[in-house]
C-alpha positions as CSV (number, residue, x, y, z in Angstrom):
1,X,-8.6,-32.5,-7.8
2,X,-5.6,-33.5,-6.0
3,X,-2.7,-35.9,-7.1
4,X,-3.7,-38.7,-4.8
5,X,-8.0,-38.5,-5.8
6,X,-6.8,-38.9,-9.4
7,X,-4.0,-41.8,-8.3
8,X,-7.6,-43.3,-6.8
9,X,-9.4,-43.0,-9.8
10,X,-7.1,-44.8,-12.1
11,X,-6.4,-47.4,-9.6
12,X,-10.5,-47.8,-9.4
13,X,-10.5,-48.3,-13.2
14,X,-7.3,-50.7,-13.6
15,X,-9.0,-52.6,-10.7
16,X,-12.3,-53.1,-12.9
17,X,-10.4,-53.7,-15.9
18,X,-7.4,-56.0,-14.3
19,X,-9.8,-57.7,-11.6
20,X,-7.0,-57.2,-9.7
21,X,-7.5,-57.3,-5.7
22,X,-4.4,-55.9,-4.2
23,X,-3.4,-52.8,-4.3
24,X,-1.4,-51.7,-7.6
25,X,1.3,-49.2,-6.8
26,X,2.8,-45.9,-9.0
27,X,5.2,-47.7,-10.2
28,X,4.0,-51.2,-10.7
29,X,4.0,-52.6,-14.5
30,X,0.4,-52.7,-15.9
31,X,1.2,-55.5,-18.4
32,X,2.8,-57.6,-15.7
33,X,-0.4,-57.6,-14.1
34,X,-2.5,-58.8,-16.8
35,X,-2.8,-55.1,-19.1
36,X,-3.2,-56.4,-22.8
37,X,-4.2,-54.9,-26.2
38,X,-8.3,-55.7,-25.4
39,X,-7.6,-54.2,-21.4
40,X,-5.6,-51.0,-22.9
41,X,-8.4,-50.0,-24.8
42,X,-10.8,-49.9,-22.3
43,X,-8.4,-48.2,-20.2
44,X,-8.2,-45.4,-22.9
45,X,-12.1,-45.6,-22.9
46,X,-12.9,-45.1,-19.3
47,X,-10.2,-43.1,-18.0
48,X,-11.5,-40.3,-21.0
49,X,-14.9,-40.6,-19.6
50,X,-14.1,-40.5,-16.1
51,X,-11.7,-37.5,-16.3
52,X,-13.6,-35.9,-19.3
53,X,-10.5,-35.5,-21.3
54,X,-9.6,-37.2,-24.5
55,X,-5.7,-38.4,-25.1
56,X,-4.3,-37.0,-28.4
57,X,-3.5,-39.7,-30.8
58,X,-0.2,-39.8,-31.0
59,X,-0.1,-40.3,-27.1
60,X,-2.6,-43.6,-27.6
61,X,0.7,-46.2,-27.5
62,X,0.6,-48.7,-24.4
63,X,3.9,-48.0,-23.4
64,X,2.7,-44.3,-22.8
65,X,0.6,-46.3,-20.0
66,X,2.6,-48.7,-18.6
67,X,2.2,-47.4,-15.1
68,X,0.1,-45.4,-13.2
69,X,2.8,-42.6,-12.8
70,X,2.5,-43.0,-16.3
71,X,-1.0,-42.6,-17.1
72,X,-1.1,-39.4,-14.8
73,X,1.6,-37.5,-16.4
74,X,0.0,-37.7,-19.5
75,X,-3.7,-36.6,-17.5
76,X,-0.9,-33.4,-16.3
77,X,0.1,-32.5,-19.4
């Protein structure tokens, strides 16, 4: 799976989770646009079933996923 199918993927899932309409950027900050403790949770939820992987614990902090960038490091690692 390339870089910018899994940059898709998370942006398809933020923009279910956000009902945001525009389009959210590598960089942009999730809690700016709306990400809170309720949304973050979610986010862990669906982005473990959608790329079959499950975050270690110690990862599971929302400023390990404050940005897309972010959230696809720790999906590289």
């Amino acid at each position: 799976m390339s870089k910018n199918d899994i940059e898709q993927r998370i942006i398809s899932i933020l923009n279910k989770i956000l009902h945001y309409h525009s389009n959210i950027q590598l960089e942009d900050d999730l809690q700016a646009l709306g990400m809170d403790s309720m949304n973050f949770i979610h986010l862990i939820v669906l982005l473990e079933e959608e790329f079959d992987y499950e975050f270690p614990d110690e990862t599971i902090v929302i400023e390990n996923f404050s940005t897309i960038k972010s959230i696809m490091a720790i999906l590289n690692e």
